[in-house]
C-alpha positions in Angstrom: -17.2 -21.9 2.9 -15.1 -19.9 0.6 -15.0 -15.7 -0.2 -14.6 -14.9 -3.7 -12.7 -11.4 -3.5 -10.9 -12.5 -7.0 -14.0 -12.2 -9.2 -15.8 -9.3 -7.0 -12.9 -6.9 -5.2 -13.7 -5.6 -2.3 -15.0 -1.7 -2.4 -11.6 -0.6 -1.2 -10.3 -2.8 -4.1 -9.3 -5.8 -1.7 -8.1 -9.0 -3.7 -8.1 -12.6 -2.0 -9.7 -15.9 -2.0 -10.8 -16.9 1.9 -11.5 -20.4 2.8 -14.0 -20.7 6.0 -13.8 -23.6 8.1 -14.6 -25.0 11.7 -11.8 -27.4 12.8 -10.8 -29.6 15.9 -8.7 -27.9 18.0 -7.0 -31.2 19.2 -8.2 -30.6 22.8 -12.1 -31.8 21.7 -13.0 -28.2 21.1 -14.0 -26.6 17.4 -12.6 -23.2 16.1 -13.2 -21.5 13.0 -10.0 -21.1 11.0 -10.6 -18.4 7.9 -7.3 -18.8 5.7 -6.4 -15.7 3.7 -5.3 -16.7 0.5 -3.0 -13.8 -1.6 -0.3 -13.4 -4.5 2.5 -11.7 -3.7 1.3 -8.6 -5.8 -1.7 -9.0 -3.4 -0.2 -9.6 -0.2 1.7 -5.9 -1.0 -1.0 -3.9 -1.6 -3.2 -5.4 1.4 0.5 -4.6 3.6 0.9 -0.9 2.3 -3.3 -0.2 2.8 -2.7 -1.6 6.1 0.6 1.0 7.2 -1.1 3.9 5.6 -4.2 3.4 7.7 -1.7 2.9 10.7 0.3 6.3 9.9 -2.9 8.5 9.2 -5.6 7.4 11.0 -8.1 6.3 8.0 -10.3 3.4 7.8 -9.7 3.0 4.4 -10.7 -0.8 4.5 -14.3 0.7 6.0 -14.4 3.0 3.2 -13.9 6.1 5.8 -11.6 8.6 5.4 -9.3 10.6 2.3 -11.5 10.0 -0.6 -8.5 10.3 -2.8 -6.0 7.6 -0.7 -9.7 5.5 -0.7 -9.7 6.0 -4.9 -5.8 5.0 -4.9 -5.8 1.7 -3.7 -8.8 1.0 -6.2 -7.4 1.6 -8.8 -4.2 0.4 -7.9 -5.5 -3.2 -7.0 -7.2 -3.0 -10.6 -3.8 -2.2 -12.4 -2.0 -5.2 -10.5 -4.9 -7.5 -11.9 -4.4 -6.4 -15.2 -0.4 -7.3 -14.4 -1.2 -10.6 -13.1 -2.6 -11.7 -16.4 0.6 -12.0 -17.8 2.0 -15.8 -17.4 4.7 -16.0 -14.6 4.7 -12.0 -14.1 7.0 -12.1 -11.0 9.8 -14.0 -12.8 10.4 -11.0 -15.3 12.4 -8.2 -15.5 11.5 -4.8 -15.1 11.6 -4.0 -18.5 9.7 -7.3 -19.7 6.8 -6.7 -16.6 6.2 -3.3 -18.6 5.7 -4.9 -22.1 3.7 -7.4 -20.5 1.6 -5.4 -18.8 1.4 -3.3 -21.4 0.3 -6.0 -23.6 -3.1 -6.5 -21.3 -3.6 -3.1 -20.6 -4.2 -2.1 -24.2 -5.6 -5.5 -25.4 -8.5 -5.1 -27.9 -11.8 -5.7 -26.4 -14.4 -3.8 -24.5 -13.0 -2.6 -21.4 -9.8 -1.2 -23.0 -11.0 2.5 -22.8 -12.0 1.5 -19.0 -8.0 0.2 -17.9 -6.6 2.8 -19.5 -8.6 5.1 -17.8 -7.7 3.5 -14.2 -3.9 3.8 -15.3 -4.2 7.3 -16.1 -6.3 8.1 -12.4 -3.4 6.4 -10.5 -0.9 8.6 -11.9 -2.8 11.2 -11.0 -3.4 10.1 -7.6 0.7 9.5 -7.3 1.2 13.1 -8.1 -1.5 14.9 -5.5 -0.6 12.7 -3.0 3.0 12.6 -3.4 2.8 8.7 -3.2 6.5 7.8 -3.5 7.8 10.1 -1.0 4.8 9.5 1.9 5.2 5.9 2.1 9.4 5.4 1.6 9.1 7.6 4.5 6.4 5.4 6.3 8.5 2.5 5.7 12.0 4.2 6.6 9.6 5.2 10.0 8.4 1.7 10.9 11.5 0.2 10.1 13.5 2.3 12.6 10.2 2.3 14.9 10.7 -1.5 14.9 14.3 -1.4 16.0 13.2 1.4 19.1 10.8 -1.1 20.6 12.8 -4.5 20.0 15.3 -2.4 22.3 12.9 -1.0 24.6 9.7 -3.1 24.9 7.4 -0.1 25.5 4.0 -1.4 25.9 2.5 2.2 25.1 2.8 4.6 22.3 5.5 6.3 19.8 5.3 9.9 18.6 6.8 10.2 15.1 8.0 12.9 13.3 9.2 12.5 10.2 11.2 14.9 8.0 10.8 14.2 3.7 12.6 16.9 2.7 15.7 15.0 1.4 15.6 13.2 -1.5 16.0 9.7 -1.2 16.3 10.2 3.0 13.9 11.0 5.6 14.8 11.5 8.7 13.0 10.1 11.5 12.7 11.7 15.5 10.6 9.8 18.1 9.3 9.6 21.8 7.9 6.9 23.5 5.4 7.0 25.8 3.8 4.3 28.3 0.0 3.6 28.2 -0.9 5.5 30.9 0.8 8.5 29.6 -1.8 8.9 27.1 -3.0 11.9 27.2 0.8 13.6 27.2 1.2 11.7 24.2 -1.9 13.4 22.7 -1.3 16.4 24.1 2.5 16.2 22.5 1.3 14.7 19.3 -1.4 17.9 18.5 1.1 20.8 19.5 3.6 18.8 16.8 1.0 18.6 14.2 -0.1 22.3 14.5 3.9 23.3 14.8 4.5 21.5 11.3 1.0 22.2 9.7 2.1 24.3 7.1 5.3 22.1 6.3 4.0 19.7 3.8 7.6 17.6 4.3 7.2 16.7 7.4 4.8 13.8 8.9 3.4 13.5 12.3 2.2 10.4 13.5 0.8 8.9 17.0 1.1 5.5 16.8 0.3 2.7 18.9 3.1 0.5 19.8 1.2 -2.5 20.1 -0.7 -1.5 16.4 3.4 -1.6 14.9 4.0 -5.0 16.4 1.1 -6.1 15.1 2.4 -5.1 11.6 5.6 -6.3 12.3 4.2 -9.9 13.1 1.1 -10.1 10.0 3.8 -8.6 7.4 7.4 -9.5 8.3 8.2 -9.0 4.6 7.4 -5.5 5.3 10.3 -5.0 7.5 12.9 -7.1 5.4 11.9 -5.3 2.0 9.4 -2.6 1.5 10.2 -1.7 -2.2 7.9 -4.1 -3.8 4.7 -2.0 -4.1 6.5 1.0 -5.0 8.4 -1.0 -8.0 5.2 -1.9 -9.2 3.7 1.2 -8.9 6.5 2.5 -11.0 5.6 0.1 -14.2 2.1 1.6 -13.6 3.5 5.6 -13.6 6.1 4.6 -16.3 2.8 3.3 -18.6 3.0 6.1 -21.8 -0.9 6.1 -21.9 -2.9 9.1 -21.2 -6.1 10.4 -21.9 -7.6 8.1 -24.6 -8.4 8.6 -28.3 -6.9 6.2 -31.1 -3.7 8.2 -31.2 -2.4 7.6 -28.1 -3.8 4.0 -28.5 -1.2 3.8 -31.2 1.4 5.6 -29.8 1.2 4.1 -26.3 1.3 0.2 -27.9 4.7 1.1 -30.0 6.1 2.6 -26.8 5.0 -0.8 -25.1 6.2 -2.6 -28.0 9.9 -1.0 -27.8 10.3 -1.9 -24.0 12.8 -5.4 -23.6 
C-alpha cells in the first residue's frame, strides 16, 4: 500500500510518499514495515516541525496548538514545493535557487495570485513569530542539550533556559533532573517561566531527555547542520513580492530576473 502526501499535503502541510508493507522478519514472523519516503527540502521541514513541537509543547502535527506556528509550516511546505519545481534545485547557488524559484512562483497560470499570496503570509509569520531567532536558538539548545546527556546519561528530564538576546548567540543554562524527580522539575520549570514571562528573549523549556534522543537518533543531520531550513526560508523572506496587483507582478519578475 502506498500514502500519497505529494499530491494531497497533509493539513499541517506534511509532504512524503509512504510505502506500507508486511514482511518476513527472518525468524518466520511478519511485521509491517511503513517506509518514509522524503527530499531533503522535506526531510527539513518535517525535522524543524518536529523540534518546535518538542521545545513548546504543540501538537502541531495533530493540528493542536499556536494557530499561527500551525499556519507557518503550511505555508512553508507550499513555498518549498513551489522550489522543488525547479530541475536539480539543491545543486544551485543561492542566488540561482532565488531566480529559480522565482521563476515558478510567478509563472503565468491560475494559481499565481494564490503562491504569491502564501509567500507574502510566511513573511508575515517570520516577523510575529520572530522565526529566525526562536529556532537558531532551539538548535544552539539541542545541540548543547545533546552534548549534556552523551556526558551524563540522565534517563530523566532537562530544564532549559535560553537567553536570545545576543545577536547571532544565545546562551544556553540547564538542569537535569532524574525521572522520579518530576515534579521538582515541574515545579522548577513554572517558577522559571513566570520569572522570565515578560522577557520575550528568553525561552523556557521542560524537555524530556528521552524525547531529545529520540531527535537526535530520527534526525542526526539535525545535530551536524541545522541551517538548511533557515537558508531556505531566507530565499522565501528575500522573495520582492507583496501584496498582489500587476505592478508588483512586474516589478517582483525583473527583481527575480536580475538575481545570478
Amino acid at each position: 500500500r502506498f500514502k500519497d502526501y505529494l499530491d494531497k499535503p497533509k493539513e499541517d502541510g506534511y509532504r512524503g510518499y509512504h510505502l506500507v508493507g508486511t514482511f518476513d522478519d527472518g525468524s518466520g514472523e511478519k511485521r509491517k514495515i511503513e517506509l518514509q519516503i522524503r527530499t531533503k527540502l522535506q526531510h527539513d521541514w518535517a525535522t524543524t516541525l518536529e523540534v518546535v513541537e518538542l521545545f513548546t509543547g504543540q501538537a502541531l502535527k495533530s493540528n493542536r496548538g499556536s494557530e499561527d506556528w500551525h499556519d507557518f509550516f503550511k505555508e512553508v511546505s507550499t513555498q518549498f514545493a513551489i522550489m522543488e519545481k525547479a530541475s536539480l534545485f539543491n545543486t544551485l547557488k543561492h542566488g540561482q535557487k532565488l531566480e529559480a524559484y522565482g521563476h515558478h512562483l510567478l509563472a503565468g497560470d491560475g494559481k499565481k495570485i494564490d503562491r504569491i499570496k502564501s509567500c507574502v503570509a510566511v513573511k508575515n509569520y517570520a516577523s510575529k513569530l520572530d522565526i529566525n531567532t526562536i529556532l537558531e536558538a532551539y538548535a544552539n539548545s539541542l545541540k548543547i542539550t545533546d552534548n549534556w546527556l552523551k556526558e551524563s546519561s540522565v534517563d530523566g528530564y532537562v530544564l532549559l533556559e535560553v537567553d536570545t538576546s545576543m545577536p547571532n548567540l544565545s546562551t544556553v543554562k540547564g538542569k537535569l533532573f532524574l525521572k522520579e524527580d518530576i515534579q521538582t522539575a515541574e515545579r522548577e520549570y513554572t517558577q522559571l517561566e513566570k520569572s522570565t514571562a515578560e522577557t520575550q528573549s528568553k525561552v523556557v523549556a521542560l524537555l524530556s531527555t528521552t524525547a531529545v534522543g529520540g531527535i537526535r537518533e530520527a534526525y542526526p543531520n539535525y545535530f551536524a547542520d541545522s541551517t538548511d531550513f533557515l537558508k531556505h526560508l531566507r530565499l522565501i523572506l528575500d522573495a520582492p513580492v507583496s501584496v498582489p496587483n500587476k505592478r508588483s507582478f512586474a516589478n517582483a519578475f525583473g527583481l527575480f530576473a536580475g538575481k545570478g
